[in-house]
C-alpha positions as semicolon CSV with decimal commas, in nm:
position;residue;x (nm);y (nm);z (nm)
1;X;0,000;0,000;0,000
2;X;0,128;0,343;-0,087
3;X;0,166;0,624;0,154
4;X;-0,186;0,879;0,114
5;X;0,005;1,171;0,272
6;X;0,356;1,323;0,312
7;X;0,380;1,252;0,652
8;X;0,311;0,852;0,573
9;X;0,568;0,846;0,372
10;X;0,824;1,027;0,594
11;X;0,734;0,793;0,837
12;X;0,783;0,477;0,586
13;X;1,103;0,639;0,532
14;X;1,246;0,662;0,837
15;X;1,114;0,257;0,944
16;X;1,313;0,172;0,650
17;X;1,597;0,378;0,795
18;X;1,525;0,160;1,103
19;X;1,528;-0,177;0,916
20;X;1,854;-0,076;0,633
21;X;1,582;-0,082;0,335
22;X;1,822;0,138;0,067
23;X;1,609;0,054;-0,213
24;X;1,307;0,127;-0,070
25;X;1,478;0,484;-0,001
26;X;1,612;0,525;-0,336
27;X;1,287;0,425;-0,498
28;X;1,107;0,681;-0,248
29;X;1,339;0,938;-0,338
30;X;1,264;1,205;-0,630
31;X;1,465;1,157;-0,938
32;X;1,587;1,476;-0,948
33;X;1,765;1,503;-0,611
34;X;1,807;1,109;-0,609
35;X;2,171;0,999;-0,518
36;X;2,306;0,694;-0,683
37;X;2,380;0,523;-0,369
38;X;2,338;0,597;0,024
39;X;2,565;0,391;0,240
40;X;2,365;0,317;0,562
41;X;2,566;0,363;0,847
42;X;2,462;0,039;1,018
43;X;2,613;0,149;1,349
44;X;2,314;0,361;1,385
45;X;2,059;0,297;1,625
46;X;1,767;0,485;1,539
47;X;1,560;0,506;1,904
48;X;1,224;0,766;1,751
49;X;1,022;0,958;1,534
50;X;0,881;1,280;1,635
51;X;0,714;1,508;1,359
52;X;0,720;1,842;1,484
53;X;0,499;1,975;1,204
54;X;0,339;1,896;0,877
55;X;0,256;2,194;0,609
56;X;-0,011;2,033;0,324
57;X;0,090;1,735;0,204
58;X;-0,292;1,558;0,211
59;X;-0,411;1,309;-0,003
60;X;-0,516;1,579;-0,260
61;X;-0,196;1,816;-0,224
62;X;0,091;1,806;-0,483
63;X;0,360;1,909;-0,188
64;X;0,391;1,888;0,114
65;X;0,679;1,978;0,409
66;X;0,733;1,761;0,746
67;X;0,915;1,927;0,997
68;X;1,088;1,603;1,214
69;X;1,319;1,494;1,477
70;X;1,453;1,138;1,435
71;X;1,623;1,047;1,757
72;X;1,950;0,772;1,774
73;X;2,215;0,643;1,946
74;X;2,572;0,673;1,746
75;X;2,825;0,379;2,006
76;X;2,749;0,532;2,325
77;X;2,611;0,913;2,210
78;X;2,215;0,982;2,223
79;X;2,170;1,253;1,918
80;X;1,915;1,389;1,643
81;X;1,851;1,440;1,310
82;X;1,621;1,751;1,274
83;X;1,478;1,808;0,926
84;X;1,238;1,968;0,762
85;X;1,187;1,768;0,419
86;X;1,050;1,832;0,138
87;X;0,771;1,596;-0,015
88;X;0,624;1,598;-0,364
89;X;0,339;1,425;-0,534
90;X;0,388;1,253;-0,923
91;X;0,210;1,004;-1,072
92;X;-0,019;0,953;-0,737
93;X;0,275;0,825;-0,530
94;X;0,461;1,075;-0,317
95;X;0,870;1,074;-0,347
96;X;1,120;1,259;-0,098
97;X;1,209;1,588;-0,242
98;X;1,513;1,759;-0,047
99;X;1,561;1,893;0,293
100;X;1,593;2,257;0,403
């Protein structure tokens, strides 16, 4: 099942962050700002997902932007990525624009 909504897919993204999915990243990743490969770092262990805000990004928008904190431990250090991503509807699926 496809994410509806920006936010579902951010939070797709980041379980498959959790679990090491790379191609399911890649694939949920725009074209345009797609790498070619990402390199997990599998000593990362991601701990939470907290979205801090969501800006459109419905079932009927085209774009949307999720404001997020994703919470992990690096060996012994607690830290955070905080984002705020970009998210743009194509085709009716939603792909991972950029980050600002």
């Amino acid at each position: 099942m496809l994410p509806e909504t920006a936010e579902q897919l951010m939070r797709s993204r980041y379980s498959a962050f959790v679990l090491g999915l790379e191609r399911y990243l890649l694939a949920t990743w725009h074209e345009s700002t797609r790498p070619k490969e990402l390199g997990l770092d599998a000593q990362l262990r991601w701990r939470g997902l907290e979205i801090i805000s969501t800006r459109a990004g419905g079932a009927t928008a085209s774009r949307g932007v999720v404001e997020f904190a994703a919470h992990y431990r690096d060996g012994r250090h607690e830290a955070q990525q905080h984002e705020v991503s970009t998210f743009v509807k194509q085709d009716g699926a939603w792909y991972y624009l950029d980050a600002l």
